[in-house]
Structure formats: C-alpha cells, structure tokens
N, C-alpha and C positions, 0 to 999 in steps of 0.2 A: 043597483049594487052599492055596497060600502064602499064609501072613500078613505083612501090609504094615506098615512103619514107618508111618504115618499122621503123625507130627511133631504140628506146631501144631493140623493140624486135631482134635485130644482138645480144645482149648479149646473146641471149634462142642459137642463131649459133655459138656465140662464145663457148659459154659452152660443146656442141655438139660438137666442134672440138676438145678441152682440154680432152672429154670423148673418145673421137676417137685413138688420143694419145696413154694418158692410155693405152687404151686394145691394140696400137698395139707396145706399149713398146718404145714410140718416148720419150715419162713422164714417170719415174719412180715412182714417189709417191703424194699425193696432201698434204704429208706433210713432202715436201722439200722447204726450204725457201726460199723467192721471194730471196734477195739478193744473194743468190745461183746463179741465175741464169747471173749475170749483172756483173762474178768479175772483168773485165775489168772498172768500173764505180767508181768513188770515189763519193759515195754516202751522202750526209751532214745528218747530226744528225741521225748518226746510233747507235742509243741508244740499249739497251737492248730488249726495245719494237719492233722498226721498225727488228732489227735480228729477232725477234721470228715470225714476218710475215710470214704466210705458203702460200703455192697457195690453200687451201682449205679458206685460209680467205677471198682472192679474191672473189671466186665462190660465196661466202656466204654473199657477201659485209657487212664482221665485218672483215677487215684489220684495222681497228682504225686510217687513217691518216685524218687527218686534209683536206679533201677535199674541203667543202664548193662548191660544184657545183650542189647542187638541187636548186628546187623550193623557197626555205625558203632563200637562199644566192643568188637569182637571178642568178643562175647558173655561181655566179662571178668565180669560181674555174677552170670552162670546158672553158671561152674565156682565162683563163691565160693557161691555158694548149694547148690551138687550135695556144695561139702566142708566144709558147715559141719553140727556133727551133730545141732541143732536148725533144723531147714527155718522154718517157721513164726518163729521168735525172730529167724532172719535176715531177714527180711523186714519182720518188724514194727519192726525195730531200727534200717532203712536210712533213711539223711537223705529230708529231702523238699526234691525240685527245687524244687518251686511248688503254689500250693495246690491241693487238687483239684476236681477240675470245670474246669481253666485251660485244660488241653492234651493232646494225644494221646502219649502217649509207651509205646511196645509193650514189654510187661514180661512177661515168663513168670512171675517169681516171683509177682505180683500173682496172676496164674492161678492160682498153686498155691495161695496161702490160698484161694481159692474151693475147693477139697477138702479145706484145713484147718477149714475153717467147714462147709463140709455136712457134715462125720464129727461136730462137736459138735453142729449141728443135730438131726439123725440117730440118732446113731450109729449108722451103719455107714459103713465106706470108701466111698468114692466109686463102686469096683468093683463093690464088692456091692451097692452102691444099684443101680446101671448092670443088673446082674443081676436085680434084681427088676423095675425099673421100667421102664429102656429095654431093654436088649440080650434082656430072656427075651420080650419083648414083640412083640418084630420077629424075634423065633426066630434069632436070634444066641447061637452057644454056643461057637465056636470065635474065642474072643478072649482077649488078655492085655493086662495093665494095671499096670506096674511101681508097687513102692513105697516110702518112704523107709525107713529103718533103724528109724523110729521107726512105721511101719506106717499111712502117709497116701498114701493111691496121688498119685501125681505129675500133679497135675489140668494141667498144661500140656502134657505132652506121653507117650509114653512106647505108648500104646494099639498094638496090635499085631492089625489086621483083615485078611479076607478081602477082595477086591476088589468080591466080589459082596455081601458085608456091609456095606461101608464104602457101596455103591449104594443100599442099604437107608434107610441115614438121611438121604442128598440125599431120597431120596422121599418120606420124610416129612415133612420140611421142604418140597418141593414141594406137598404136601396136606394142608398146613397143619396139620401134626401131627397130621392123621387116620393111624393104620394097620388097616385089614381090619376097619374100621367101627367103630373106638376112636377115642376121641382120646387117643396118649399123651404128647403136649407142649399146652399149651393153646395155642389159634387165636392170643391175643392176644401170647404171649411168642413164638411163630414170627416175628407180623411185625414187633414190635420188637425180634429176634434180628438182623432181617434190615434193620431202614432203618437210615439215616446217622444217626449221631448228633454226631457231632465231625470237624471238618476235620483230614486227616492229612498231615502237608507230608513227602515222599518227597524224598531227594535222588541 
C-alpha cells in the first residue's frame, strides 16, 4: 500500500513515545525542565520564564515561546526552524510570548524538542525508538520518519504510514494502549494523551 504524509498527527507518536519513556524509566518526570535537558547548549534569553519550561508544557503546547509557526504567521516560524542548521538551538533560543503553563499556543518546533530530548534520554532517534517500542510492536514495518542534518528524526511531523498502519494506532489508543494482549502505551498516559487540558481559542 501507499504511504501517507500523516503531518501533525507524528505529534499523537511523538507523545506515545515520551509516554513510552516514562513508564520504562528512560524520562524521569514531565516536570523536569526542557533546559535540563540541553546543558551542553548556551541557551539566549534564558529568562526566568524559558527556565520554568517543563516537558509537560511541550506535551500541552503552553511552553509560551514565541513560535509564530501556525496558520495565523504563515507558518513563518517552522521555515526558519527547517533553515536553521541547529534545530534544537533554534528553538531553545526563541523569545518567550508568556510564561508557561499561560496559554495554548500550537508550536511544531516545541514538538520537535520532544525528539531532541527523547534521543538524549535514550539514546536512540525517536525512529528507532518507534522501532523498537511502538511500530515493531503493532507489526508496522513499512514506515519512514525524516530527520535533521544533524540526525534527530523531526518529532512534529514528517512520518510517512500506510492507511491500514496509521488505523493501527487509533486502535490502540481506543484500547487503551492494550495491543494483542500487551500494553504498549500505559492506560494512564492514553487517557491523559486524550483529556482537555487547556482552553484553545480558534479564530
């Protein structure tokens, strides 16, 4: 079968990987701070706000940076991110809107540190994790998963599935991260993948 651009939905896999972690102790908390994780990185304008950045603000896209990569900014943020030749640096380097935990504001680049942090969690790509942990799990072999120059699969978007694979992981997410009598996501990160966590104001 054809494989499908999938877009944003690699965030719903990237999440599922970060949840993966977690429970097998790769992530110790979703409220350890991004900058935690990058101390190699001299970071610009690390204010008080960018420090208080959790990885649960990621998940929740209200880390408060200054993205400007939707719809409403012509997605100007994600081509400066796609041509800058540190992914991670750009990102960690962007102004902060407001502090985090304020507001919703839909950020791809925030996504993709969540694959810059699981490859140091890890180490492995996000890919190869997906390979081990979710994709070889649900018998998913026939997938691609782009990645930067610098060899960090592009955790917001990029995944490239089958139709009847991509049906694979609604299902497991409908069964609550059960697959063929496993559980490969845990119960508890399924359904707080899945509730409200922040009001998102649409215009």
């Amino acid at each position: 079968g054809l494989k499908h651009a999938i877009r944003s939905n690699t965030k719903s896999i990237m999440s599922a990987l970060i949840g993966i972690a977690l429970e097998r102790g790769e992530i110790t908390s979703l409220a350890r701070p991004v900058l935690d994780f990058f101390p190699d990185k001299t970071v610009a304008r690390a204010d008080a706000r960018k420090r208080a950045m959790r990885l649960e603000h990621l998940l929740t896209m209200t880390a408060g940076l200054d993205c400007q990569d939707d719809y409403q900014h012509g997605w100007e943020g994600l081509k400066r991110l796609r041509a800058s030749p540190d992914w991670a640096q750009y990102v960690l380097d962007l102004p902060m809107a407001q502090a985090p935990g304020k507001g919703f504001e839909y950020c791809s680049s925030a996504s993709f540190l969540l694959s810059a942090i699981l490859q140091r969690a890890t180490g492995m790509k996000a890919f190869d994790y997906a390979k081990k942990h979710l994709f070889g799990a649900l018998g998913i072999s026939d997938v691609a998963w782009p990645e930067t120059a610098r060899g960090i699969s592009e955790g917001y978007g990029g995944v490239l599935l089958r139709p009847h694979d991509m049906a694979k992981f609604g299902l497991l997410y409908l069964n609550k991260g059960m697959w063929e009598g496993r559980q490969i996501v845990s119960r508890a990160w399924v359904e707080a993948s899945t509730r409200r966590h922040v009001g998102a104001t649409l215009f």
